[in-house]
C-alpha positions as CSV (number, residue, x, y, z in Angstrom):
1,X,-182.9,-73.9,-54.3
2,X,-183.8,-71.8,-51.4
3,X,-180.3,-69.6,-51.7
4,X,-181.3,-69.3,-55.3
5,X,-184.6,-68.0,-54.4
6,X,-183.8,-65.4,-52.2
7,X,-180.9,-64.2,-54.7
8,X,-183.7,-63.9,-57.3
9,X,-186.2,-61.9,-55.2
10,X,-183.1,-59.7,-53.7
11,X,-182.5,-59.3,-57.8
12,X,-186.2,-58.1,-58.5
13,X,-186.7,-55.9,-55.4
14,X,-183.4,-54.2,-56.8
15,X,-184.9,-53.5,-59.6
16,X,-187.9,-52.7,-57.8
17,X,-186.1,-50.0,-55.5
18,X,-184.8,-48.6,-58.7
19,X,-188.1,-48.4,-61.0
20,X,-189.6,-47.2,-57.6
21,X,-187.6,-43.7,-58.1
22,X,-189.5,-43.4,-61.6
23,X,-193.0,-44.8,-60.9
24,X,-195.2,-45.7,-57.9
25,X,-196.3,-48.9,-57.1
26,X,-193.6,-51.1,-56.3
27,X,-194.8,-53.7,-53.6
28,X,-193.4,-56.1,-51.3
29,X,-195.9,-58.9,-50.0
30,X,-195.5,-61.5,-46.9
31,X,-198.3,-64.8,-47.7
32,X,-199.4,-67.6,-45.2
33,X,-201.6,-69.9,-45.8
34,X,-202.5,-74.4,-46.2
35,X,-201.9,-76.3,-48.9
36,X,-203.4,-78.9,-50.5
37,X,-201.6,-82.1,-52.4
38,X,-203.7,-82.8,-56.0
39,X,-201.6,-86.0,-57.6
40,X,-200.4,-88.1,-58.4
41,X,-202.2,-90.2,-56.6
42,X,-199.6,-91.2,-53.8
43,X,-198.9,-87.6,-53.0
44,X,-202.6,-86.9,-52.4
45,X,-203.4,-89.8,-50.4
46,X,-200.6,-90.3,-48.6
47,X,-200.0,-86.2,-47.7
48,X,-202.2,-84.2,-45.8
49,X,-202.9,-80.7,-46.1
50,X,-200.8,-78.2,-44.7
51,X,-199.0,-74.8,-44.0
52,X,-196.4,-72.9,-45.8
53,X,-195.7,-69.6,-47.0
54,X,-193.8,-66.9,-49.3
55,X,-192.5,-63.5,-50.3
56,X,-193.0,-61.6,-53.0
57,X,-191.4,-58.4,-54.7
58,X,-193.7,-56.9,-57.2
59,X,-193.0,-54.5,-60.7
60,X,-195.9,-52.6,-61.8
61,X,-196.3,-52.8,-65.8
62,X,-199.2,-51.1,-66.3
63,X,-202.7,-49.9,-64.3
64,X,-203.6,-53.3,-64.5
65,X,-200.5,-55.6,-64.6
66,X,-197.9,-56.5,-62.5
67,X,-194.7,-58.5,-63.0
68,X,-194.5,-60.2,-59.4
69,X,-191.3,-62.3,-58.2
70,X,-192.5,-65.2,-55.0
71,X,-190.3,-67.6,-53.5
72,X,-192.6,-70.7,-51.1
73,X,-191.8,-72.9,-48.9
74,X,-195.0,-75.4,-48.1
75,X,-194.8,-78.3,-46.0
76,X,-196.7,-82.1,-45.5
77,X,-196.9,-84.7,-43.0
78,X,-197.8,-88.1,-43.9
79,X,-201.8,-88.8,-43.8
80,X,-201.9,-92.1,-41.9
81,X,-205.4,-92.9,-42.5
82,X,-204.5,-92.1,-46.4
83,X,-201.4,-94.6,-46.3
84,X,-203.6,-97.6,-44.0
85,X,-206.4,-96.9,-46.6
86,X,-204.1,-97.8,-49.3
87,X,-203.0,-101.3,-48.3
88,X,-205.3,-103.9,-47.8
89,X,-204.8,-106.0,-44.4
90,X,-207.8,-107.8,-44.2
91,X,-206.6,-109.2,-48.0
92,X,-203.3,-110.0,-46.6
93,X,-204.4,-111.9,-43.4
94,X,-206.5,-114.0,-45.8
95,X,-204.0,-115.2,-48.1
96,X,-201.7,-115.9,-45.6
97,X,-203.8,-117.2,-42.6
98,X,-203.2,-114.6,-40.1
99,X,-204.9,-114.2,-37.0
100,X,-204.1,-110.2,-37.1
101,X,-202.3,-108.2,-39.3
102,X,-201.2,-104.8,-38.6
103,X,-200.1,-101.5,-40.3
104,X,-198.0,-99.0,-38.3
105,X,-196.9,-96.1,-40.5
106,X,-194.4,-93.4,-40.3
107,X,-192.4,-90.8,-42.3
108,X,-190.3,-87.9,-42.3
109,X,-192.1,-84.5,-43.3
110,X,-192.3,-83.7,-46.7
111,X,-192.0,-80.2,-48.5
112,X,-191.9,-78.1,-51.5
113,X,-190.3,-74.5,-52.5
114,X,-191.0,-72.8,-55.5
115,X,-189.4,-70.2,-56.9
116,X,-191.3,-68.2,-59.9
117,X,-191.9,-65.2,-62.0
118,X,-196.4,-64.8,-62.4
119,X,-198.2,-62.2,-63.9
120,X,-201.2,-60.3,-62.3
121,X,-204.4,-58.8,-64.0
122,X,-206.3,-56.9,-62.0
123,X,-209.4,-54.8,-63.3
124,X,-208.5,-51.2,-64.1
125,X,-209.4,-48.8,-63.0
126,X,-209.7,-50.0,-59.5
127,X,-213.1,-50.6,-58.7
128,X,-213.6,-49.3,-54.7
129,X,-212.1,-51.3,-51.9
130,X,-211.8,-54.6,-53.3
131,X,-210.6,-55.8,-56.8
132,X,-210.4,-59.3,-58.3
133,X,-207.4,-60.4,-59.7
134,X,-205.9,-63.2,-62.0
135,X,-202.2,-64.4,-61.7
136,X,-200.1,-67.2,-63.9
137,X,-196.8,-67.9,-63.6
138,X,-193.6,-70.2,-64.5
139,X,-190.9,-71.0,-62.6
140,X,-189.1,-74.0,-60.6
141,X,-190.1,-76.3,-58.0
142,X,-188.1,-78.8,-55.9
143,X,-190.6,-81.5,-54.3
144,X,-189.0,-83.5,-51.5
145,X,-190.4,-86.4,-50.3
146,X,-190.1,-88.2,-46.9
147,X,-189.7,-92.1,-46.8
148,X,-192.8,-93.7,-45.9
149,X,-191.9,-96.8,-43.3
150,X,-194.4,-99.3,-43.8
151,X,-194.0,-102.0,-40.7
152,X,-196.1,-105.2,-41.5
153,X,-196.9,-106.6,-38.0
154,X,-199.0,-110.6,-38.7
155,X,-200.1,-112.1,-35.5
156,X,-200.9,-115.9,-35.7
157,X,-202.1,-118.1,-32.7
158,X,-200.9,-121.3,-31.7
159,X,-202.3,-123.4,-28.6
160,X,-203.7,-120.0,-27.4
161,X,-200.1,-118.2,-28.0
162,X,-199.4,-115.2,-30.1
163,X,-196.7,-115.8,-32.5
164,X,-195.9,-112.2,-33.9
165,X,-193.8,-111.3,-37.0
166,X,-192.8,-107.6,-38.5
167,X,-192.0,-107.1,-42.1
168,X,-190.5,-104.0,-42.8
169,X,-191.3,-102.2,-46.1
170,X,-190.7,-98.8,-47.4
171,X,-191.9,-96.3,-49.7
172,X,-189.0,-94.7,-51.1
173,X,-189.0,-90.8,-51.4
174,X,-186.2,-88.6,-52.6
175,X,-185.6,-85.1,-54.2
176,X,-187.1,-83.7,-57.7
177,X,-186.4,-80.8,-59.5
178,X,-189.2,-79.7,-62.2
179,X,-190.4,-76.5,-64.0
180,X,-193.8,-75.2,-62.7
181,X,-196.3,-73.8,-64.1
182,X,-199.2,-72.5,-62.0
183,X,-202.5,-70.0,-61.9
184,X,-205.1,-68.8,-60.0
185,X,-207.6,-65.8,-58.9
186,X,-207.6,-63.7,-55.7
187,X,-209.2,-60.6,-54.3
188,X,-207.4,-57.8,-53.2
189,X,-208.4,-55.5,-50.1
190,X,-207.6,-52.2,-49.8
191,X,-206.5,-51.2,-46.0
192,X,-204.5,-48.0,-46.2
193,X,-203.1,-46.0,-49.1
194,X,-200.0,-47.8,-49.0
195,X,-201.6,-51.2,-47.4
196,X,-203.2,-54.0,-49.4
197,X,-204.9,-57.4,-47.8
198,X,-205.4,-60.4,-50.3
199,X,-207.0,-63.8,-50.6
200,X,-205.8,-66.5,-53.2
201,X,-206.1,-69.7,-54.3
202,X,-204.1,-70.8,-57.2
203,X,-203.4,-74.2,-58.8
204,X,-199.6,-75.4,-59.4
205,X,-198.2,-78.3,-61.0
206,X,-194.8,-79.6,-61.7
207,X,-193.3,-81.2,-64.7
208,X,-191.9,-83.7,-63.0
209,X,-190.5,-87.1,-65.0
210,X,-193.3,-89.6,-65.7
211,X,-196.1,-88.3,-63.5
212,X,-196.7,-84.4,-63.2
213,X,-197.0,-83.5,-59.7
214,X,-200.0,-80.8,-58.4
215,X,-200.9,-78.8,-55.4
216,X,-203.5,-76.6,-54.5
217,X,-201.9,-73.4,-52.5
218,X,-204.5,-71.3,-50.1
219,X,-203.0,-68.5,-49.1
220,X,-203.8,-65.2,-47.5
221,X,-201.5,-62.1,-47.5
222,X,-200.4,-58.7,-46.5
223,X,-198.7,-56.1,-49.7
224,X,-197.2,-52.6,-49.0
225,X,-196.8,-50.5,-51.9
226,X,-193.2,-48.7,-51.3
């Protein structure tokens, strides 16, 4: 996924390069930012919000349209608060008589890369230094999702002795492949002539098998028109 990403944005800056000899405008942008997991419920619970980042080589179409190619890599560790929250001890020391019972989480790192092709609307003409923008896009996502160990620890006393006992569960994770669809709205700052700052926040979901899966990327970024 990642080799096929950068082969795509190598592709459009190409083509960039080349439509650059006819027509201003052609940009390249670097983007940093957190992100935030939206559902299903499991990846927003058990996630927490993050850091990732992308590139992006961008066509113009018109004054106020431009065909933009990203490739992003975000990345999530496991909430532990989110995963305790989910599992109810108290419940489980009832039924069974425990003195104590125990949750001690862990997992692997989780992350996504997308790859896509989004369209951007800004206002034209450009209105002073700053400009609002809308941007949609399609493209392909690959979610990958640490294993979340679950060990059980139930403590019951006997005659004023701890008798301990671990149980150890798992929340299996694994490797989907989806098409994504995604939007949002930014603002774009004008530096130097050839030097744009932006803010965005966009909302992307994948269409992944039985339940879609969302995020909610913040980023900020720096563009240079070539």
């Amino acid at each position: 996924m990642k080799r096929s990403g950068m082969m795509l944005l190598l592709a459009v800056l190409s083509i960039a390069v080349g439509n650059a000899q006819q027509k201003s405008g052609v940009e390249i942008s670097l983007t940093s930012g957190y992100v935030l997991p939206s559902s299903p419920m499991a990846f927003a619970n058990y996630w927490k919000i993050r850091y990732g980042g992308g590139l992006r080589a961008g066509i113009p179409l018109s004054e106020s349209m431009t065909l933009v190619g990203s490739f992003e890599y975000y990345r999530f560790t496991m909430d532990e608060t989110g995963v305790r929250n989910g599992f109810d001890t108290d419940y489980m020391r009832e039924i069974w008589i425990f003195d104590r019972v125990t949750l001690s989480p862990s997992a692997d790192p989780s992350s996504v890369i997308a790859l896509a092709a989004n369209l951007r609307v800004a206002p034209s003409p450009r209105a002073g230094t700053l400009s609002p923008y809308f941007t949609a896009g399609i493209g392909l996502m690959q979610l990958s999702m640490g294993d979340i160990s679950l060990p059980v620890t139930s403590v019951l006393s006997i005659d004023n002795n701890d008798i301990a006992m671990t149980a150890e569960n798992r929340i299996v994770g694994g490797k989907k492949t989806a098409v994504l669809l995604q939007s949002g709205l930014g603002i774009d700052f004008t530096l130097t002539e050839s030097v744009n700052a932006f803010v965005e926040a966009r909302y992307a979901v994948g269409l992944t098998k039985g339940q879609t899966t969302g995020y909610i990327p913040l980023n900020i970024g720096v563009m240079i028109h070539l």
